[in-house]
N, CA, C and O atoms as a GROMACS GRO file, in nm:
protein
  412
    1UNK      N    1 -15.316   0.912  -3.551
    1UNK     CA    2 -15.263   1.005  -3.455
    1UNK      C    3 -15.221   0.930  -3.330
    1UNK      O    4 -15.295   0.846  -3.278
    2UNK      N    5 -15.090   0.962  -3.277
    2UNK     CA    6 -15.029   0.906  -3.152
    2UNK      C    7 -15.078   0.976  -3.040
    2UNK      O    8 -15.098   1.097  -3.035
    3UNK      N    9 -15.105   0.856  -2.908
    3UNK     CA   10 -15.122   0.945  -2.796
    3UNK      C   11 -15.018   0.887  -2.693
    3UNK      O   12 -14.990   0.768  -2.681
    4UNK      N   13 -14.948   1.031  -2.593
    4UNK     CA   14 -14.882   0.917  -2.495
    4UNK      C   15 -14.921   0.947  -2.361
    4UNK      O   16 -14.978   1.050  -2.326
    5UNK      N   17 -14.882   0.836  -2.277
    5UNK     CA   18 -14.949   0.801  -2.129
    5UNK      C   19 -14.796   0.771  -2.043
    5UNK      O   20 -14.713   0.682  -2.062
    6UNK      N   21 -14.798   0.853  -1.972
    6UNK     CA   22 -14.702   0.858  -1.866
    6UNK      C   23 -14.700   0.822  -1.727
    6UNK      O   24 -14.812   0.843  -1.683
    7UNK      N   25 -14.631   0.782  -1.646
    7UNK     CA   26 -14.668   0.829  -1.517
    7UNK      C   27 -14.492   0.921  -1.469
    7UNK      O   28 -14.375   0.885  -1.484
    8UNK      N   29 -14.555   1.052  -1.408
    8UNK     CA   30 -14.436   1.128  -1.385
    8UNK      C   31 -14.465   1.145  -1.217
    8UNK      O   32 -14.565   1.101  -1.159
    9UNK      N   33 -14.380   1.201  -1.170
    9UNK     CA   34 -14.379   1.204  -1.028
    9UNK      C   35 -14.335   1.341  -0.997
    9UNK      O   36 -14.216   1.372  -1.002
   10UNK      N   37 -14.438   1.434  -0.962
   10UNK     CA   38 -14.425   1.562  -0.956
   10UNK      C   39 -14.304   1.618  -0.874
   10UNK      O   40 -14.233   1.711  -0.914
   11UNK      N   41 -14.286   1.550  -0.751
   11UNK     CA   42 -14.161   1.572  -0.673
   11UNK      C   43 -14.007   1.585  -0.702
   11UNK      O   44 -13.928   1.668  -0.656
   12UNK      N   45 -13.985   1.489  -0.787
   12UNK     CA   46 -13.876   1.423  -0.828
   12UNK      C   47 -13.867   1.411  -0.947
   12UNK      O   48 -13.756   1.375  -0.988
   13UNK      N   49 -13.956   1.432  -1.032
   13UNK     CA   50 -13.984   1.456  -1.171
   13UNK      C   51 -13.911   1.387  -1.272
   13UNK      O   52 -13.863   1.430  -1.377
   14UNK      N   53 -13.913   1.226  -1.204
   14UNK     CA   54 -13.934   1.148  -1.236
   14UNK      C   55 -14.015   1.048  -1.366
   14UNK      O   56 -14.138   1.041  -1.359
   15UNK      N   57 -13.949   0.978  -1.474
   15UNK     CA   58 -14.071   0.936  -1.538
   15UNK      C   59 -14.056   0.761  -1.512
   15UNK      O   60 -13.965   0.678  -1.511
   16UNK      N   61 -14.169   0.763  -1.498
   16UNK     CA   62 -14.127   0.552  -1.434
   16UNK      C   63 -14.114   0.525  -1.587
   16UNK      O   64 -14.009   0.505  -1.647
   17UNK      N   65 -14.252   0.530  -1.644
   17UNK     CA   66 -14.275   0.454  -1.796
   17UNK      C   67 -14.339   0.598  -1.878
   17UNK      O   68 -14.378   0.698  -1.818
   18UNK      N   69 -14.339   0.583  -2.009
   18UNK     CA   70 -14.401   0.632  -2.115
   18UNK      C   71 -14.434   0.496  -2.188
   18UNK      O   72 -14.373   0.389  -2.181
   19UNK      N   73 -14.571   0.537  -2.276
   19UNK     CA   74 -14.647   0.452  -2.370
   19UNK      C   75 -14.700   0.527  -2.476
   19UNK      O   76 -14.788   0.611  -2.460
   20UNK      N   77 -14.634   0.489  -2.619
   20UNK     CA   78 -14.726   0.581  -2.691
   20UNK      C   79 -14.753   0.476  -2.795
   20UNK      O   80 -14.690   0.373  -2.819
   21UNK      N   81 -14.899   0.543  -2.869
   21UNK     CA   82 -14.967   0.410  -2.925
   21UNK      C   83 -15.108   0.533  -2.972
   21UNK      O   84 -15.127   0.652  -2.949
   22UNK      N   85 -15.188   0.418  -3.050
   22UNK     CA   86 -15.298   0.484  -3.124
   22UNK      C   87 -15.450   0.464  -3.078
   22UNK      O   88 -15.555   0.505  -3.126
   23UNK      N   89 -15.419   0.378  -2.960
   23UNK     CA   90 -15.546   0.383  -2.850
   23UNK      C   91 -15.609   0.472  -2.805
   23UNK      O   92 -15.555   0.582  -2.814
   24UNK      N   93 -15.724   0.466  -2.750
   24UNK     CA   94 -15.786   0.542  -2.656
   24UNK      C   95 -15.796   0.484  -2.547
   24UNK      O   96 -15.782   0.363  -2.567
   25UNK      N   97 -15.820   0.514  -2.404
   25UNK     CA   98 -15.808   0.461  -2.318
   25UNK      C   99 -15.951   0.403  -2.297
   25UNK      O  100 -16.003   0.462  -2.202
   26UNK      N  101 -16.021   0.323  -2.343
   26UNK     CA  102 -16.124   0.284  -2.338
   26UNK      C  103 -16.116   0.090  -2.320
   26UNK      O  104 -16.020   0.015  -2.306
   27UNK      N  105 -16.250   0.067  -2.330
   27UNK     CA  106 -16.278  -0.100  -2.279
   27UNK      C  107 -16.285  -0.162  -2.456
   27UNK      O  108 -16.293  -0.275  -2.506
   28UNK      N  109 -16.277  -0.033  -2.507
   28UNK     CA  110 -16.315  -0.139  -2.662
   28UNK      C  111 -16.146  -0.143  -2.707
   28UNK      O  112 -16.110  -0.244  -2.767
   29UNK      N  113 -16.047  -0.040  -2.679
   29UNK     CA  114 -15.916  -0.080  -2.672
   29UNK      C  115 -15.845  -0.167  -2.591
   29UNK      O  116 -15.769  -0.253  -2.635
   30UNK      N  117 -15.870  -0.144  -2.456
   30UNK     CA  118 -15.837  -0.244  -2.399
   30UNK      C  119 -15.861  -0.391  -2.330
   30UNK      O  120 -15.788  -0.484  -2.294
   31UNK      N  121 -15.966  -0.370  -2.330
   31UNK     CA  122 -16.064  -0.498  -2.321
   31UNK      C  123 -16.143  -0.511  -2.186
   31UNK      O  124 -16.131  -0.443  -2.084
   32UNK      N  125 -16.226  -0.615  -2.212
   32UNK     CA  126 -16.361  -0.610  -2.058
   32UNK      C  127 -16.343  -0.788  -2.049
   32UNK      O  128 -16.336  -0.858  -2.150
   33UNK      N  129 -16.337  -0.849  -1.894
   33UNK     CA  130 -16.388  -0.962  -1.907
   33UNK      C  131 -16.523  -1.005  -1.932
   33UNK      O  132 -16.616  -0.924  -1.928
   34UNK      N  133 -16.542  -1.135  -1.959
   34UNK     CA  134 -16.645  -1.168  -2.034
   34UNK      C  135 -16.764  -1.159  -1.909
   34UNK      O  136 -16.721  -1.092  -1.816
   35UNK      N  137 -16.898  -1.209  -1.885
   35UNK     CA  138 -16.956  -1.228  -1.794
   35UNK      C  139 -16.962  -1.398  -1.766
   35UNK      O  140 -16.983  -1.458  -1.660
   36UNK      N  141 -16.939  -1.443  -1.885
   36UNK     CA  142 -16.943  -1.622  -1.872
   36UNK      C  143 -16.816  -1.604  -1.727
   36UNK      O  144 -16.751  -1.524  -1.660
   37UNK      N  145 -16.862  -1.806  -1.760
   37UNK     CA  146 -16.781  -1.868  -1.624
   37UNK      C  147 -16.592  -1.837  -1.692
   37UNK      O  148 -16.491  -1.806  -1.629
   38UNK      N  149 -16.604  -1.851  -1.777
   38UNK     CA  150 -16.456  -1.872  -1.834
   38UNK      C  151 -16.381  -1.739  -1.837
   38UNK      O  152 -16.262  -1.730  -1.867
   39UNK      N  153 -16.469  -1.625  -1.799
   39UNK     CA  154 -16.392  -1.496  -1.772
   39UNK      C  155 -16.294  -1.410  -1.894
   39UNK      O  156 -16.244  -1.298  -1.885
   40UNK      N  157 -16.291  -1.482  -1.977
   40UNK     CA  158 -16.212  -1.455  -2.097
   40UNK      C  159 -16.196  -1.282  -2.168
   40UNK      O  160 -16.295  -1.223  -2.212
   41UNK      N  161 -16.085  -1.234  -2.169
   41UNK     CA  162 -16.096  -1.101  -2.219
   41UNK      C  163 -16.117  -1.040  -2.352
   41UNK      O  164 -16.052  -1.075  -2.451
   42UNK      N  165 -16.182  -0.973  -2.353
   42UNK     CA  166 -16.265  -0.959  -2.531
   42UNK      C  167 -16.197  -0.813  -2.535
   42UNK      O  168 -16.166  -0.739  -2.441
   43UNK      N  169 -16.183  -0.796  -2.683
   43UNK     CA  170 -16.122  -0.660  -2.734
   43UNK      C  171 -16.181  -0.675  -2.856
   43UNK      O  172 -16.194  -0.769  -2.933
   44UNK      N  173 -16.223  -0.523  -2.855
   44UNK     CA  174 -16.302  -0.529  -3.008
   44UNK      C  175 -16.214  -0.473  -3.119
   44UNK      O  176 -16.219  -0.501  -3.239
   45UNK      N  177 -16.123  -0.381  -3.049
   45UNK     CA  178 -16.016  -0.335  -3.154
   45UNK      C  179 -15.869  -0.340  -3.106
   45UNK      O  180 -15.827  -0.332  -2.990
   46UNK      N  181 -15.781  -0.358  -3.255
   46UNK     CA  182 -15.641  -0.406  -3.182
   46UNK      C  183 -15.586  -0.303  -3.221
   46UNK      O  184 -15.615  -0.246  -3.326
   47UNK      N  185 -15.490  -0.263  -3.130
   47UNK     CA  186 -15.418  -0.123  -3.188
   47UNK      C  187 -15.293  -0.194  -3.121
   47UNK      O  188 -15.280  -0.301  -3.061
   48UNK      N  189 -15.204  -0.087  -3.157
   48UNK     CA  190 -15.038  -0.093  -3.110
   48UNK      C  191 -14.985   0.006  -3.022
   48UNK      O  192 -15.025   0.122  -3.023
   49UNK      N  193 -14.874  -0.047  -2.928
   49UNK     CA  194 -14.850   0.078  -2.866
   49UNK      C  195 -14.721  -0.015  -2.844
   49UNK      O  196 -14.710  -0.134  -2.873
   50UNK      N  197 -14.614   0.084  -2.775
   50UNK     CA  198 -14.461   0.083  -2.743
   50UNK      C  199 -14.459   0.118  -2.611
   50UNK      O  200 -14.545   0.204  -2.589
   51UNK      N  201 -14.404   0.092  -2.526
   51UNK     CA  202 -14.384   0.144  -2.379
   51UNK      C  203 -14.237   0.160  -2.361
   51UNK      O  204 -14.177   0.062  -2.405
   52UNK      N  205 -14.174   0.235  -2.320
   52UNK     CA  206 -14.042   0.306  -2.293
   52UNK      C  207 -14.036   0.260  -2.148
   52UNK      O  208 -14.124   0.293  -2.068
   53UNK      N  209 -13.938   0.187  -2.115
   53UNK     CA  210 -13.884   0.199  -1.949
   53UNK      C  211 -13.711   0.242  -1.921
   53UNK      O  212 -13.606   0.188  -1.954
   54UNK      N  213 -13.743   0.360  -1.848
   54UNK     CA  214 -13.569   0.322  -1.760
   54UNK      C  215 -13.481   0.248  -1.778
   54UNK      O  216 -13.370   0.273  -1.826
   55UNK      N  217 -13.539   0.117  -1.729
   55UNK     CA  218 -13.457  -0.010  -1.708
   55UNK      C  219 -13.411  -0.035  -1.815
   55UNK      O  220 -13.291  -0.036  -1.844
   56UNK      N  221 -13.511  -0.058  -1.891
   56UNK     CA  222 -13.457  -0.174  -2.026
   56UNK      C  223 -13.310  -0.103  -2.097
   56UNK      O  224 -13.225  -0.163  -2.162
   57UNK      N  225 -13.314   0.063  -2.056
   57UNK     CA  226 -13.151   0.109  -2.080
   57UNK      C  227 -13.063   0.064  -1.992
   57UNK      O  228 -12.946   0.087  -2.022
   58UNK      N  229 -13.083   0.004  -1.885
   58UNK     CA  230 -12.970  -0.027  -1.815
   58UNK      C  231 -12.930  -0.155  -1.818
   58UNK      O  232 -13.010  -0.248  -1.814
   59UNK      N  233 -12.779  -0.172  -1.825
   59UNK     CA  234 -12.695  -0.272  -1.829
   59UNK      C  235 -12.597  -0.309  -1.692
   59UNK      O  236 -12.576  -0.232  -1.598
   60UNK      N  237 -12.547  -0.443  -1.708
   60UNK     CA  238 -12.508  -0.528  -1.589
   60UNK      C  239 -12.417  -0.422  -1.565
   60UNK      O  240 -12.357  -0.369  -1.659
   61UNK      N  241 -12.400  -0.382  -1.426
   61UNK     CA  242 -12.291  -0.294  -1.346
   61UNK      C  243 -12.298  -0.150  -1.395
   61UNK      O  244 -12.189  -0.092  -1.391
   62UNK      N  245 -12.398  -0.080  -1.438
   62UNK     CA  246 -12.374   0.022  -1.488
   62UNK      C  247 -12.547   0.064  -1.391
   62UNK      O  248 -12.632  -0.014  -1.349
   63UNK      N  249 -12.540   0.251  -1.385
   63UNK     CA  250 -12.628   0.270  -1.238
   63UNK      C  251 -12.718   0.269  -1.345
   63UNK      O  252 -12.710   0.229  -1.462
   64UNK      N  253 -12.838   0.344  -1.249
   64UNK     CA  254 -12.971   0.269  -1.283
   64UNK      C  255 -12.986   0.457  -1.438
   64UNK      O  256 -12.914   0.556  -1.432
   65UNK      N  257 -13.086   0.434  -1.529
   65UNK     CA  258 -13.080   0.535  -1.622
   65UNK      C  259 -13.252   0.582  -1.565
   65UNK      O  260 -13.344   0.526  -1.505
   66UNK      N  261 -13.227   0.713  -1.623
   66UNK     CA  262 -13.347   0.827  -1.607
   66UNK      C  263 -13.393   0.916  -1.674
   66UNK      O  264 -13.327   1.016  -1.704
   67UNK      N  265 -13.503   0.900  -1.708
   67UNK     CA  266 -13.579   0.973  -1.844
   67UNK      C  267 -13.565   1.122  -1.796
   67UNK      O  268 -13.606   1.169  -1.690
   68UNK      N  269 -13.512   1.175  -1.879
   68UNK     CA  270 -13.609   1.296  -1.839
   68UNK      C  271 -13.626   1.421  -2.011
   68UNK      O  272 -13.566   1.440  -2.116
   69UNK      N  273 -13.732   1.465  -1.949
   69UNK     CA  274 -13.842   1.504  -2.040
   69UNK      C  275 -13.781   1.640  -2.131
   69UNK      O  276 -13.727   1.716  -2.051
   70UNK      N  277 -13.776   1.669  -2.206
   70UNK     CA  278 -13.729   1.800  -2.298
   70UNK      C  279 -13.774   1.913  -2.320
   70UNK      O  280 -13.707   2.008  -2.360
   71UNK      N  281 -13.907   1.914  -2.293
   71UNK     CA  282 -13.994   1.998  -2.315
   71UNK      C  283 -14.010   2.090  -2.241
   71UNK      O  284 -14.095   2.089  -2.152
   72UNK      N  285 -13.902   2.224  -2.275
   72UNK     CA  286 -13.885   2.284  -2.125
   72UNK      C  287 -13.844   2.426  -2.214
   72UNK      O  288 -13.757   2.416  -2.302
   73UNK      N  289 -13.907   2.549  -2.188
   73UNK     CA  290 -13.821   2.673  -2.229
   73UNK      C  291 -13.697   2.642  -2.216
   73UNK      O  292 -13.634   2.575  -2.133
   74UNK      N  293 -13.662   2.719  -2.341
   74UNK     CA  294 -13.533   2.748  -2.337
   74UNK      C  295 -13.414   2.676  -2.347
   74UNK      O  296 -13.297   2.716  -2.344
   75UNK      N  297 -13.478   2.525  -2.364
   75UNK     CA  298 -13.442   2.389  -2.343
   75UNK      C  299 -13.386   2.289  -2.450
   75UNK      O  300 -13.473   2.208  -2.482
   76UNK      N  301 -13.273   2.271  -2.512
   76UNK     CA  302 -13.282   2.189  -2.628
   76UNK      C  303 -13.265   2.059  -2.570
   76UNK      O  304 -13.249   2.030  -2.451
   77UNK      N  305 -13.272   1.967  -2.695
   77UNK     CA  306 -13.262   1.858  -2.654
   77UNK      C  307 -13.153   1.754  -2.543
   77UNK      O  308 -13.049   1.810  -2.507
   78UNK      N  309 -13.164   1.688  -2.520
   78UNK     CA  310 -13.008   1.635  -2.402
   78UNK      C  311 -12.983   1.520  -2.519
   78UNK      O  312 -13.067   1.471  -2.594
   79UNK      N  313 -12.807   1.486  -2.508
   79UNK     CA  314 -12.798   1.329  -2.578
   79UNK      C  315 -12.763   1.235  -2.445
   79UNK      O  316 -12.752   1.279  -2.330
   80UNK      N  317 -12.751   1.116  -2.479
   80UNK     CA  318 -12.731   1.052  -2.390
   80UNK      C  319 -12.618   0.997  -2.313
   80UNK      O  320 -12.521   0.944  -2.366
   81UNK      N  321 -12.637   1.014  -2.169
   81UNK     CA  322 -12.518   1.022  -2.112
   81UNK      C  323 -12.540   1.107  -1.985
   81UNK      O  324 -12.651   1.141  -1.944
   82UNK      N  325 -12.413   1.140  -1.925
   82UNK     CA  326 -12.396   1.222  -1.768
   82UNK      C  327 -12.438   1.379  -1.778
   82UNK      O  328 -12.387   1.452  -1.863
   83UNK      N  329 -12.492   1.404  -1.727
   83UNK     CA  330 -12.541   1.584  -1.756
   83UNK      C  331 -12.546   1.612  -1.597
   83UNK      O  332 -12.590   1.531  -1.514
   84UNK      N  333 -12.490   1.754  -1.564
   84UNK     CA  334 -12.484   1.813  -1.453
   84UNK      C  335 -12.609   1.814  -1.386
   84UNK      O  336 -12.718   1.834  -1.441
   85UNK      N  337 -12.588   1.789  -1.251
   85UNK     CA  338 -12.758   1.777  -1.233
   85UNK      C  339 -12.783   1.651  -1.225
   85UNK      O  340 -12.904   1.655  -1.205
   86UNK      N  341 -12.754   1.536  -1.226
   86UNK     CA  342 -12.803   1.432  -1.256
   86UNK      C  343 -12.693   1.326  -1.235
   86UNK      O  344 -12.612   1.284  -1.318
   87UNK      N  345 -12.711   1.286  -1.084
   87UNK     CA  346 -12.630   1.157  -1.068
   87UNK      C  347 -12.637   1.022  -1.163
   87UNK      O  348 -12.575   0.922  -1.126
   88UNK      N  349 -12.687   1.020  -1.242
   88UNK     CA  350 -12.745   0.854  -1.336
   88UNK      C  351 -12.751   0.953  -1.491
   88UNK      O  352 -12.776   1.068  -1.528
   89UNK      N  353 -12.713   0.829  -1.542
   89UNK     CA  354 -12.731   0.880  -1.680
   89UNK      C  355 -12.876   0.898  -1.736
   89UNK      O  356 -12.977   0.846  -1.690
   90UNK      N  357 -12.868   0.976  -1.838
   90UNK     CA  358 -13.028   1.027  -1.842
   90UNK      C  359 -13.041   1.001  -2.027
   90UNK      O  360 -12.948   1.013  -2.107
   91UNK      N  361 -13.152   0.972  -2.052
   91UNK     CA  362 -13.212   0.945  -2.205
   91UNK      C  363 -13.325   1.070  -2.173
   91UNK      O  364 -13.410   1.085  -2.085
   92UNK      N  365 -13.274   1.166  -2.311
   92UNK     CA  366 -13.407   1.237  -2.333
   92UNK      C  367 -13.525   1.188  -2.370
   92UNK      O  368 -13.530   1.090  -2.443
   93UNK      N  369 -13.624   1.244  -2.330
   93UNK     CA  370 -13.764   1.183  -2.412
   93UNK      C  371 -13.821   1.278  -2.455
   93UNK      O  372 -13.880   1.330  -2.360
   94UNK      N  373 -13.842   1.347  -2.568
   94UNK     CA  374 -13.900   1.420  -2.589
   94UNK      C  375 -14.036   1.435  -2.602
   94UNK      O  376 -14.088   1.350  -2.675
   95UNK      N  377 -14.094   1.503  -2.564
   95UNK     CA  378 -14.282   1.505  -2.554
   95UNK      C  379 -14.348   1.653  -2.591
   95UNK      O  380 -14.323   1.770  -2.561
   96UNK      N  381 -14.429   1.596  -2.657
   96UNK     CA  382 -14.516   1.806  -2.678
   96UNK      C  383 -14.585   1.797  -2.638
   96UNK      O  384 -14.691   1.761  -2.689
   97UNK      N  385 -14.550   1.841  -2.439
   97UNK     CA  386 -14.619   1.900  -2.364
   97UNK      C  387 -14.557   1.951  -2.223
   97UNK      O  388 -14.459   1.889  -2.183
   98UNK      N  389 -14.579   2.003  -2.186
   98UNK     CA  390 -14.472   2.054  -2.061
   98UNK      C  391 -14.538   1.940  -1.942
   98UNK      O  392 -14.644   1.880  -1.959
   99UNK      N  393 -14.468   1.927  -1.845
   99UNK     CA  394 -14.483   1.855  -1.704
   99UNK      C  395 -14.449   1.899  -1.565
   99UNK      O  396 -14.340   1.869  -1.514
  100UNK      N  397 -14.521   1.954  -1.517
  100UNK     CA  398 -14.669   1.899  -1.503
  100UNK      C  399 -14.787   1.888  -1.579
  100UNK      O  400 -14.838   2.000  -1.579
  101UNK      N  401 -14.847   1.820  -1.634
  101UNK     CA  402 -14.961   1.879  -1.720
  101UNK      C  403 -15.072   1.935  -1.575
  101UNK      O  404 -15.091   1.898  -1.459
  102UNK      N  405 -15.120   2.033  -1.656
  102UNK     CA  406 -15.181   2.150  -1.560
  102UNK      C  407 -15.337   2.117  -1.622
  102UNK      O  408 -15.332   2.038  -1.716
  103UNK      N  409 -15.472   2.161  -1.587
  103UNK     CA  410 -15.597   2.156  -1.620
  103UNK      C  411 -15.575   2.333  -1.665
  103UNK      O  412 -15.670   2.397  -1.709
   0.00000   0.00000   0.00000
């Protein structure tokens, strides 16, 4: 089962990065330094994950690109490219869950 980790920016609603992967956010996924002198980082389990950025869509002379999220009533998907609303070109990301995530 996939989990993903975002950081969104409630204001501007914004996504910097997405990461999705089969981790948990824990020290046995991601690792603890050692207590020796040599500090060395131990992981007890290796999993995989992908991280999505902005950037890496953008190319020399062309403006900067911007995720934005799908998961919206009423909402189908976007393709990629200029959409009203949106000075910079935008890549959908689709996610099952709305944003803000709420408690």
């Amino acid at each position: 089962h996939i989990k993903t980790f975002l950081r969104y920016h409630k204001e501007s609603k914004e996504i910097a990065f997405c990461m999705l992967g089969s981790h948990n956010m824990s020290k046995m996924a991601f690792g603890k330094l050692t207590a020796d002198k040599a500090k060395r980082l131990h992981i007890d389990n290796f999993e995989l994950s992908v991280i999505l950025l902005p950037s890496l869509h953008q190319r020399d002379g062309t403006p900067e690109v911007r995720f934005e999220p799908t998961h919206k009533e009423g909402r189908g998907y976007l393709s990629p490219g200029m959409h009203r609303g949106f000075d910079v070109p935008v890549i959908a990301l689709p996610i099952p869950y709305r944003l803000p995530v709420l408690p």
